[in-house]
N, C-alpha and C positions, 0 to 999 in steps of 0.2 A: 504494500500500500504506500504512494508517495506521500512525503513530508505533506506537501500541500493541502494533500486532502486529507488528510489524519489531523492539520489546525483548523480544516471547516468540520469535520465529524465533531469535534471538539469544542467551535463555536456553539454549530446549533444543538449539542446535546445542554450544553449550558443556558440557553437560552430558553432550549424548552424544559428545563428542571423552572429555572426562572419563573416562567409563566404559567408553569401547571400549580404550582404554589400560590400566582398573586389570582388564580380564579377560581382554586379553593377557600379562597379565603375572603377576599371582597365583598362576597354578600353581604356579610353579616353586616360592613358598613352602610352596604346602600338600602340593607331593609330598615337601616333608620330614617332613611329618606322617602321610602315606600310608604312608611307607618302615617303619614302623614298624608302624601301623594293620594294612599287610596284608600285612608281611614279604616287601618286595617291593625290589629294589634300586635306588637313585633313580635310574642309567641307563635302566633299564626305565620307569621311570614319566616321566618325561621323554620319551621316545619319542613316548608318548601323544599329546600335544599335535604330532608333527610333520607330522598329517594336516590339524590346524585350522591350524598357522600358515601350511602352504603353501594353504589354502583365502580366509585373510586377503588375499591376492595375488591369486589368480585368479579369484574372484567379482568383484572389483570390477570388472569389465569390464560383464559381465551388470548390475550393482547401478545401476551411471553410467546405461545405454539404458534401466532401468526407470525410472531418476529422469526422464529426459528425456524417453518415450512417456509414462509415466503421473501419477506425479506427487511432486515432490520430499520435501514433508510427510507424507505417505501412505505411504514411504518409511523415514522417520525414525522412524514409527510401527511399521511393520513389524522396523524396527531395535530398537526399545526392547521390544518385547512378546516378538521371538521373543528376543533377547538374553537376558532377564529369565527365560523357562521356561528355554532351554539351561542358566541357570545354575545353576537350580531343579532339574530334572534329574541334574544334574553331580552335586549334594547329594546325592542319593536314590541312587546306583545302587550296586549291590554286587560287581561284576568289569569288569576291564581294557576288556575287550571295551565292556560296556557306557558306562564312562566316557572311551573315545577317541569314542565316535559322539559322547555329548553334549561335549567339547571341538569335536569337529567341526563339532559343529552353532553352537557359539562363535565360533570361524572362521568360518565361515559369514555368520553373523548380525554381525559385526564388522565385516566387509567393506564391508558398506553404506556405512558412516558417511564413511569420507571423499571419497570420489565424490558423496555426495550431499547431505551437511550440509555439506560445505565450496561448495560449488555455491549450497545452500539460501541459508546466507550472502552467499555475493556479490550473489546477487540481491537479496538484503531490506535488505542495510546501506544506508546511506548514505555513511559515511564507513570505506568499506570496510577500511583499512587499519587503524584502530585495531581495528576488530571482527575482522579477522584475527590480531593479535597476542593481543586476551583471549582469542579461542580459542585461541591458541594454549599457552596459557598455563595453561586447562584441562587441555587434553593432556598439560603435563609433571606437574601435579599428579597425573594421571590414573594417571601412569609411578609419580611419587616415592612415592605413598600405597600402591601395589601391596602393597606387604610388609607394609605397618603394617597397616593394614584386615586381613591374611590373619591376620597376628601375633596382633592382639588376637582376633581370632575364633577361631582355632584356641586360644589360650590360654583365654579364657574359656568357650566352650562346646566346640567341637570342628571338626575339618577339613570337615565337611559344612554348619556352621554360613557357615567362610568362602566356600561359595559360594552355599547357602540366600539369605543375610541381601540381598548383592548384585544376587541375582539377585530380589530381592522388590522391593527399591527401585529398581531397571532397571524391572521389568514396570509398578509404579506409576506411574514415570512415563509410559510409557508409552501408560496408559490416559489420564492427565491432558494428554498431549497432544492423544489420540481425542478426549476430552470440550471441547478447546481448538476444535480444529478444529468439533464439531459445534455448539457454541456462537457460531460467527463471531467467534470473539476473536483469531483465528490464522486469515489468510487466503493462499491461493497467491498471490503476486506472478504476476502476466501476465508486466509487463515490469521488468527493471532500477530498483528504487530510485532510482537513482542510474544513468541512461542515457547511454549515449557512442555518438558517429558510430563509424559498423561501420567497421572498417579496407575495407583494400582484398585482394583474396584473393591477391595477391605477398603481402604483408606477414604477411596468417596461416599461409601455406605455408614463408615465409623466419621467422617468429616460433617456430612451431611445430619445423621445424625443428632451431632452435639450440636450445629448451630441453632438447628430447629430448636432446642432450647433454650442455647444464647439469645439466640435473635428476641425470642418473647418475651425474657428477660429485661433485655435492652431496651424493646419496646415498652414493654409495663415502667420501667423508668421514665423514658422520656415520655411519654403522655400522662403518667400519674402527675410529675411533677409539674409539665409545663401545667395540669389543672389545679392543683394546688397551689404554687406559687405566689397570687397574685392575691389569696386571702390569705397567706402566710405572713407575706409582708405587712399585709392591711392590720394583721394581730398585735406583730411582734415591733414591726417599724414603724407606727404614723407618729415617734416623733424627727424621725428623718423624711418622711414621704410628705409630710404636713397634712391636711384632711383634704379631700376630694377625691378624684381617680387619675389623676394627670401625675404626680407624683408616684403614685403605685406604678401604673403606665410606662414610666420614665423608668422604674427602675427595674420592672424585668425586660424592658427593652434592652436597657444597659446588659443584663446577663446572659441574655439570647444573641447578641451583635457580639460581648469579647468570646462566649462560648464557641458562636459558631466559626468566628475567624483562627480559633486553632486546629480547622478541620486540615488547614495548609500544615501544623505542624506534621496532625498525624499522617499525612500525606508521604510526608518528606522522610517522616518516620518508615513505613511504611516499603517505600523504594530502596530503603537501604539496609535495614535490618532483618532480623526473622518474624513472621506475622508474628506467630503463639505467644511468647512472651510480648506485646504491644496489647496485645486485645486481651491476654489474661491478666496483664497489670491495670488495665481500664476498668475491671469487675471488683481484681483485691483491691484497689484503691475507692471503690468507690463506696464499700463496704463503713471505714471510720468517717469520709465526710456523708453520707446518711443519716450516720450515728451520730452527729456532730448539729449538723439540720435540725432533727429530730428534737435535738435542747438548748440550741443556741439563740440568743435574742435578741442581741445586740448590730451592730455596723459588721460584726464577721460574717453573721448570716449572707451579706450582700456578695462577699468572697467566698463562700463556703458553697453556694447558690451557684455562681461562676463554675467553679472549681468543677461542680457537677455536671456541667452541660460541656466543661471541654473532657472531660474525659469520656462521655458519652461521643462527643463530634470527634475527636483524637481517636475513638477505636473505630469510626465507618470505613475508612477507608481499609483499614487490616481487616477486615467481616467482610466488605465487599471483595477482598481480593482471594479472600479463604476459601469466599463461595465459588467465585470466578477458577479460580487454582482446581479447587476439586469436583470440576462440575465439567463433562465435556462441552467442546463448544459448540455443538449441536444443538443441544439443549439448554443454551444457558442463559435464552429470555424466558424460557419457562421457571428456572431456577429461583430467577429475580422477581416470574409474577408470585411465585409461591414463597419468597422473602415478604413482596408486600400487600399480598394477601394477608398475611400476619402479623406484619408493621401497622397495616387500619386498623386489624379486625382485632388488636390487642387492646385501640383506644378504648373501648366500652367498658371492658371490666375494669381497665386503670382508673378510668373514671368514676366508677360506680361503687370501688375500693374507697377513693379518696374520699367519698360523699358518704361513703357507710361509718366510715372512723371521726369522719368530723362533726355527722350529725348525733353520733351518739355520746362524744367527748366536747365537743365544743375548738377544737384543736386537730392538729395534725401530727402531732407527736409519735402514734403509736403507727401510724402510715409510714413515716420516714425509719422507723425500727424494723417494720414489713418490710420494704423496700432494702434495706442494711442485710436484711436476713434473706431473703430472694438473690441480693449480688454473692454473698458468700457461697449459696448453692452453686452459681455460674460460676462463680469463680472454680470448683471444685469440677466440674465438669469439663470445663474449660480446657483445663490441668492436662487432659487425654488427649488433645489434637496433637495432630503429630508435629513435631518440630521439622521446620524446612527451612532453607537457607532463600536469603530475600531474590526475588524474581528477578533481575538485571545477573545476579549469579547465575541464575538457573536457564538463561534464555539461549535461544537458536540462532545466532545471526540471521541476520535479514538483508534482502534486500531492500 
């Protein structure tokens, strides 16, 4: 695969991590503007959307087998173009009815992206681990800009504009990939960029294995906390946050922006050491700052809170490269729809954990010792993957 087209595979996988994030996430701005628009009350409009997010999850199974029969780019295209009308759509329509189908159809068309751009990736990078972390890094932008992009559009022109405008530059690009592709400037990688000797099928039955538990783990983390978080603060900090929600606001923004920008360390990590040790020190480590969460009340909490979310974003890329490593590459958008198949479909319980401990204590104390006691098991589990020396050792020259 040439240099050239291994930095557009590159572009547009980050760009559509980018925006399959800022249109999971936007509604929920502009059904503040709907609530009004069509006197409608934002429980209800909220609703809406809980057709496409559980469709976010279950497509991606179907999205993985079509990356892998047909074809991964072709794919991404499919992603950008229907994405791009769904959102266009969403703008135009004028009853409930009509705007949960096209939310659906959001979900939908969302699902693709990470079964099969993050696949797309692996294959085309080289130095896969950094190119995991800048995508990954897209993605939180993807999250953090959600409101603002919705903000400034619903303020300047109006709520149809916020998802018009998105969904114009989704479909554009999208055709600029079509046009990529038919110009041979953006080619399908055959094989691995950067190719490694196949494991042996103990290893991907015993690899595969422990992740399926890792990965739920990691999941039940980051979605318990990212839900917890912002009444933890609201408990233990309003005398640094001051009263209202702007200062809350402010300050898990602040832990989700330095968290997710060491997704580059573990990138860098990642390309040059052995995975096993990087992602089983992201579990033991994450074990005493839980335990720490769980009782601390002061300005640490702000650091302690951090600390959490980069060891979480510090081990994606070592989990994505584990699965990649031990997954043939035949099947390895299927691999990734069956990664976040269970990255969604973990948020409910996390959720539903962190609502059951605080509605019955008042606090989140004994959630953050759940979560302590769940890393230890992964850690333990963890323990069995096989130790491999870092992928740039292990690869095939290329041309």
């Amino acid at each position: 695969m040439k240099a050239n087209s291994a930095r557009l595979a590159l572009l547009f996988s980050c760009l559509g991590h980018a925006y399959m994030h800022l249109f999971t996430a936007f509604y929920f701005v502009i059904a503040l503007s709907l609530e009004s628009a069509w006197n409608i009350p934002n429980h209800e409009l909220v609703k809406l959307w809980a057709l496409g997010s559980l469709l976010v999850g279950l497509a991606a199974l179907p999205a993985g087998w079509l990356g892998d029969r047909w074809s991964a780019p072709g794919m991404m295209a499919v992603f950008f173009i229907g994405l791009g009308i769904s959102g266009i759509v969403c703008g135009l329509v004028n009853s409930t009815t009509a705007l949960m189908l096209g939310l659906a159809a959001v979900g939908l068309f969302s699902a693709i992206y990470h079964p099969v751009g993050v696949a797309w990736l692996v294959r085309s990078a080289k130095a896969r681990g950094m190119a995991l972390a800048v995508n990954g890094i897209f993605g939180s932008l993807g999250v953090a800009s959600a409101g603002l992009v919705a903000g400034v559009l619903i303020d300047a022109v109006s709520w149809r504009a916020a998802f018009i405008v998105p969904g114009a530059v989704c479909l554009v690009t999208g055709i600029a990939l079509v046009v990529a592709l038919r110009l041979g400037w953006l080619e399908e990688a055959a094989v691995d960029r950067a190719p490694e000797p196949a494991p042996s099928r103990g290893d991907m039955v015993r690899v595969y294995a422990i992740l399926l538990m890792t990965m739920a783990v990691m999941g039940l983390m980051f979605h318990g906390t990212q839900a917890s978080l912002p009444k933890v603060f609201d408990l233990r900090l309003r005398d640094i946050a001051g009263e209202g929600a702007l200062g809350i606001g402010a300050l898990v923004a602040l832990v989700y922006t330095a968290g997710g920008l060491m997704q580059l360390a573990g990138g860098w990590l990642a390309d040059r050491y052995p995975l096993k040790p990087i992602y089983l020190a992201a579990f033991v480590l994450q074990v005493p700052v839980m335990a720490l969460i769980a009782t601390t009340g002061n300005a640490a909490l702000i650091a302690l809170s951090i600390m959490t979310v980069i060891l979480s974003s510090a081990a994606l890329p070592a989990e994505n490269m584990l699965l990649a490593r031990y997954t043939p590459s035949r099947h390895r958008s299927l691999a990734f729809g069956v990664k976040f198949v269970l990255a969604f479909s973990i948020a409910n319980p996390a959720i539903l954990l962190a609502s059951w401990v605080e509605g019955r204590s008042g606090e989140y104390t004994e959630f953050f010792f759940i979560l302590a006691a769940i890393a230890a098991v992964a850690a333990v589990v963890a323990s069995f993957l096989p130790f491999a020396r870092p992928a740039g050792q292990l690869a095939v020259p290329a041309e």
